[in-house]
Backbone bond lengths (Angstrom), bond angles and torsions (degrees), N, CA, C in turn:
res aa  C-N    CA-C-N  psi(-1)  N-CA   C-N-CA  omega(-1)  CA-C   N-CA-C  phi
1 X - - - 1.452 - - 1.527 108.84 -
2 X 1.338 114.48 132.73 1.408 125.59 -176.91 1.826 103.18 -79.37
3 X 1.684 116.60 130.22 1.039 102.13 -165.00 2.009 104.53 -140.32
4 X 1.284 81.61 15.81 2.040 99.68 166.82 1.544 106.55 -136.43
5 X 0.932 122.46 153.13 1.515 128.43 -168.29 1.703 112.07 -89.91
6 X 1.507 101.20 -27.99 1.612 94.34 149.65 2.125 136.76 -58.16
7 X 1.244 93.41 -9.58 1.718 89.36 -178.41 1.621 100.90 -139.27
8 X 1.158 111.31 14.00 1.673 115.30 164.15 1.412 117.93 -84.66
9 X 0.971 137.17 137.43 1.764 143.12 -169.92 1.237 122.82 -74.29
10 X 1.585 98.16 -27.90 1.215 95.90 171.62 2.016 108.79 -141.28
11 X 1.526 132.06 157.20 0.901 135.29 170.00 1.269 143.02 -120.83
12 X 1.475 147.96 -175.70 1.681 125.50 175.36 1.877 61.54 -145.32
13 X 1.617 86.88 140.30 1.325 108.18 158.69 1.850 109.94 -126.07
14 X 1.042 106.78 152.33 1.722 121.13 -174.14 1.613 105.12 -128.81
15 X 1.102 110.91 103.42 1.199 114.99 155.75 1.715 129.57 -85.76
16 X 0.660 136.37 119.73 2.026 153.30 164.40 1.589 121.41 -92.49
17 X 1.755 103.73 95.69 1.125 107.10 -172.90 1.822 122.40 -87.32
18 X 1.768 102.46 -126.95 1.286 83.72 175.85 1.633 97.30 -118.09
19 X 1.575 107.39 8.40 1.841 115.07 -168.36 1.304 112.93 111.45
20 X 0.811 110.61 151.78 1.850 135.20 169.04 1.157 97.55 -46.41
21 X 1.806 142.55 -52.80 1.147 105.26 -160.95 1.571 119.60 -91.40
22 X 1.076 88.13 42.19 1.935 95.53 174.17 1.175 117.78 -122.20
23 X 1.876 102.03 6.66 1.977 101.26 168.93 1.289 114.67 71.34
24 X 1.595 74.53 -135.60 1.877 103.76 -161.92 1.873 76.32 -68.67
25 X 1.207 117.85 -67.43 1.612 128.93 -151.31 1.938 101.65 -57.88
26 X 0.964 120.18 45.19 1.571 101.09 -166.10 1.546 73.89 -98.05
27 X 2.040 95.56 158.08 1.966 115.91 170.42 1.384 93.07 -109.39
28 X 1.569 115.94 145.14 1.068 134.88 142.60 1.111 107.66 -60.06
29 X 1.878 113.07 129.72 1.585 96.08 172.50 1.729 99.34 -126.44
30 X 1.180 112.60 -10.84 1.843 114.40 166.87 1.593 101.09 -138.29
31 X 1.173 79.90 155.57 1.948 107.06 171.29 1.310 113.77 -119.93
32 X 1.533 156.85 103.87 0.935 137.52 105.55 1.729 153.71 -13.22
33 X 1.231 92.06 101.25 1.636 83.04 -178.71 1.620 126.54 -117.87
34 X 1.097 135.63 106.24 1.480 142.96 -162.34 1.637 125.98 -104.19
35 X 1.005 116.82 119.18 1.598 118.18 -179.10 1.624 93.41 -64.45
36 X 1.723 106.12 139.53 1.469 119.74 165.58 1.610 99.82 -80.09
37 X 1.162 122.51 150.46 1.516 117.15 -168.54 1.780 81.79 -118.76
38 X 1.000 154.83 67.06 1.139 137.23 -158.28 1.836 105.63 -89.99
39 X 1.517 112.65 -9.49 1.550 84.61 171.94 1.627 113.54 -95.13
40 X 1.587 108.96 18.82 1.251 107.38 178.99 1.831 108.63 -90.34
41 X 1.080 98.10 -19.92 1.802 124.28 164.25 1.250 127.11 -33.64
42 X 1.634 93.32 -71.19 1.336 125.46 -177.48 1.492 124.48 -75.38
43 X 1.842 91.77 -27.47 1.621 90.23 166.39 1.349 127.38 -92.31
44 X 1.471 102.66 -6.30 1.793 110.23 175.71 1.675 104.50 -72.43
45 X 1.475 122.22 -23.84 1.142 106.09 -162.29 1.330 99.08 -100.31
46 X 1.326 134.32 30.23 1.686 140.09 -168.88 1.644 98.85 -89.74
């Protein structure tokens, strides 16, 4: 099981800005980054 998001195959990233009312101009101010665990997935649905 892949358990850092650098050597996992696949990822969900989350970005958190500053809101909608900043449009076009919105800042990223965090990134999230998450390993997909996907054979933990596949075995819940057994």
């Amino acid at each position: 099981m892949h358990t850092h998001w650098t050597t996992a195959p696949l990822v969900a990233f989350d970005l958190e800005g500053t809101g909608g009312q900043d449009h076009g101009h919105e800042a990223i101010l965090e990134v999230g980054v998450v390993p997909a665990v996907l054979e933990a997935l596949f075995a819940a649905r057994r």
